[in-house]
N, C-alpha and C positions, 0 to 999 in steps of 0.2 A: 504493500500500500504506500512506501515512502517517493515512488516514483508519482503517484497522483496526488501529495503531497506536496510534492517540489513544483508539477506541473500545477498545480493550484496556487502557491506560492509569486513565478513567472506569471500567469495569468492575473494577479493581482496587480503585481509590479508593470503590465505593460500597461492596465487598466487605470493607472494611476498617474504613468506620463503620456496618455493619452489625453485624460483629463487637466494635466499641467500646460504641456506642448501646443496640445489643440488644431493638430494638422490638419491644414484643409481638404483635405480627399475623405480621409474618417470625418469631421467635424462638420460635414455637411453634405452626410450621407442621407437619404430619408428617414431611417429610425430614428436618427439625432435630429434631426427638425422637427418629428412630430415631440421630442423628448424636451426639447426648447421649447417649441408653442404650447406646450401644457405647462411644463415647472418653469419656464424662464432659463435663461444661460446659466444663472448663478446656481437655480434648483438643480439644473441637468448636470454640472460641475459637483454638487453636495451628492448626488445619484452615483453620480463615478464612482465617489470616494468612499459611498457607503456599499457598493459591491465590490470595487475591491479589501476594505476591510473584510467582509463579508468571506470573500475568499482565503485571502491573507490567513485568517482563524481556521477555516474550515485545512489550508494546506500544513498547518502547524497542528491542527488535531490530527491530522491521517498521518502525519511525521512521528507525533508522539505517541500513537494508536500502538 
C-alpha cells in the first residue's frame, strides 16, 4: 500500500502548485471555470488546497497503514 501512499502524497503536491502556479492551459480548463463561476477564484484556490490536504493525509495514512 506505500506505493498508493506516495502516489497520493505527489498527487497532492502537484494539486497544490497547481493551485499556487495557476497555469493557463489547467487554469482555464472547463471544470475550473464552472469551479470559479460557482466559489469564485479565491473559493476554487481554498478547493485546491483543501483536496490536496485531503490527499496529502489520506497518502500518509496508507504510508503509515
Amino acid at each position: 500500500m506505500s506505493i498508493w501512499g506516495i502516489l497520493a502524497i505527489v498527487y497532492a503536491a502537484a494539486v497544490v502548485v497547481i493551485a499556487v502556479v495557476k497555469p493557463e492551459k489547467i487554469w482555464n480548463m472547463k471544470k475550473i471555470e464552472l469551479f470559479k463561476k460557482v466559489l469564485g477564484d479565491r473559493g476554487t484556490e481554498i478547493f485546491f488546497y483543501v483536496w490536496a490536504l485531503i490527499f496529502l493525509v489520506l497518502g500518509v495514512w496508507l504510508i503509515a497503514r
